[in-house]
Structure formats: structure tokens, C-alpha cells
C-alpha positions as CSV (number, residue, x, y, z in Angstrom):
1,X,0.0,0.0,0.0
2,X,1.5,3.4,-1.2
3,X,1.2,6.6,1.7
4,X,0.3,10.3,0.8
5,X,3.4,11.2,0.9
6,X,4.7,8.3,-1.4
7,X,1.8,9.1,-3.9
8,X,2.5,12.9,-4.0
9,X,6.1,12.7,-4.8
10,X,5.6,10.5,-7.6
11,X,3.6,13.6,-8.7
12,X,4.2,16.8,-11.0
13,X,5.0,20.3,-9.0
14,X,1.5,21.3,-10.5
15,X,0.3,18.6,-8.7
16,X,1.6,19.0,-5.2
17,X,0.8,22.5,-5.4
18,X,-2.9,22.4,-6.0
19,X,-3.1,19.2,-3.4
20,X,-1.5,22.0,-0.8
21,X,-3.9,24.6,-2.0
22,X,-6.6,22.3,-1.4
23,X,-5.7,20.7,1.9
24,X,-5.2,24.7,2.9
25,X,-9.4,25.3,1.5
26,X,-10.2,22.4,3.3
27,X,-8.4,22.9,7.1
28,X,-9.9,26.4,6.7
29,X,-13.1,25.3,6.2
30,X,-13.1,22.9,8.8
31,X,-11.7,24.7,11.5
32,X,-14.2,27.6,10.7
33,X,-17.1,25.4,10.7
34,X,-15.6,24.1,14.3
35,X,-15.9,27.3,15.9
36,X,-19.5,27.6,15.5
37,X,-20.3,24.1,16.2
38,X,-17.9,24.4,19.6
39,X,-20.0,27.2,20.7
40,X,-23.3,25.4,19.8
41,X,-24.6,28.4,17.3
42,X,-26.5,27.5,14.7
43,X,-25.5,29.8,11.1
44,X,-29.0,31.6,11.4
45,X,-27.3,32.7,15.2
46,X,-23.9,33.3,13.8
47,X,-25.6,35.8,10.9
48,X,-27.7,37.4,12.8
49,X,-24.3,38.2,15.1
50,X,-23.0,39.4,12.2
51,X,-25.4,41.3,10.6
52,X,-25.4,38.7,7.6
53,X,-27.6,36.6,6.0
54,X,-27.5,32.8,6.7
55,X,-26.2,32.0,3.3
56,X,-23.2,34.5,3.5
57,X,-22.7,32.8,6.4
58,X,-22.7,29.0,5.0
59,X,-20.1,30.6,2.0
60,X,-18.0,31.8,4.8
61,X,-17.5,28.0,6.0
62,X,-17.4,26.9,2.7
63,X,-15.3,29.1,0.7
64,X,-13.1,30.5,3.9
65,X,-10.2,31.4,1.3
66,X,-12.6,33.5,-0.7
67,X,-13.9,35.9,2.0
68,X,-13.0,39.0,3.0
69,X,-10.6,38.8,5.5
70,X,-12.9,41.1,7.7
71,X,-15.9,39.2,7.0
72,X,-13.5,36.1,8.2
73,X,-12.1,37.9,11.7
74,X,-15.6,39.0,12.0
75,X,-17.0,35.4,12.2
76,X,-14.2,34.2,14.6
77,X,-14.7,37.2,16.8
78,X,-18.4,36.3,17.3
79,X,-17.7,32.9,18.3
80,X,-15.2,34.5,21.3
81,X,-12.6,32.6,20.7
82,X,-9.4,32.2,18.5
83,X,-8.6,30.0,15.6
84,X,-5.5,28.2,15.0
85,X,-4.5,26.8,11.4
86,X,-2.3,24.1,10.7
87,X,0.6,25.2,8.5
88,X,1.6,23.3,5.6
């Protein structure tokens, strides 16, 4: 059985780099998504917080990378707490 890692270095550059970009999307996404459901808020709560609608807030957890970065600290500051990326 081949690893991640084995696979990916048998890969192009191209490759690699969008798998990165990718893993970036998704740990953002994830870890966003964990904020809300650590604080037990709901996205109709978490909008209403924000003075958003519920669908700018389901974008926000599911296209984190293609916020605005205020819309992003925004979010995080309504849920009180921080939020800590892997790096990659």
C-alpha cells in the first residue's frame, strides 16, 4: 500500500501544489465550521451576530479562502474565541 506522501512525490509540482492549496481550503473550512459548532450556534445565530444573511454565512464555511478577511475575523470574533491553522 502506497502513503500520501509516497503518492504525492511521484507527482508533477503542478500537482503538489494544487493538493496543498486544497488541503489549505479544506483545514480552513473545517476549522471555521468548528468554531460555530464548539459554541453550539447554529449559522441563522452566527448571521444574525453578524449582521449577515445565513447564506453569506454557509459561503463563509465553505469558501473560507474566498472571504473577506474582515468578513472572516468577524466570524471568529463572534464565536469568542481564537482559531488556529495548521501550516503546511
Amino acid at each position: 500500500m502506497t502513503t500520501l506522501e509516497e503518492y504525492l512525490s511521484a507527482q508533477t509540482p503542478a500537482f503538489r501544489k494544487k493538493v496543498k492549496a486544497e488541503f489549505r481550503q479544506m483545514s480552513l473550512q473545517c476549522a471555521v465550521s468548528r468554531l460555530r459548532y464548539e459554541q453550539n450556534l447554529t449559522q441563522q445565530e452566527v448571521a444574525r451576530k453578524l449582521q449577515l444573511s445565513q447564506s453569506a454565512v454557509s459561503k463563509i464555511e465553505r469558501n473560507a479562502l474566498d472571504v473577506k478577511l474582515s468578513d472572516l475575523v468577524r466570524y471568529v470574533t463572534v464565536s469568542y474565541t481564537h482559531l488556529t491553522l495548521p501550516t503546511i
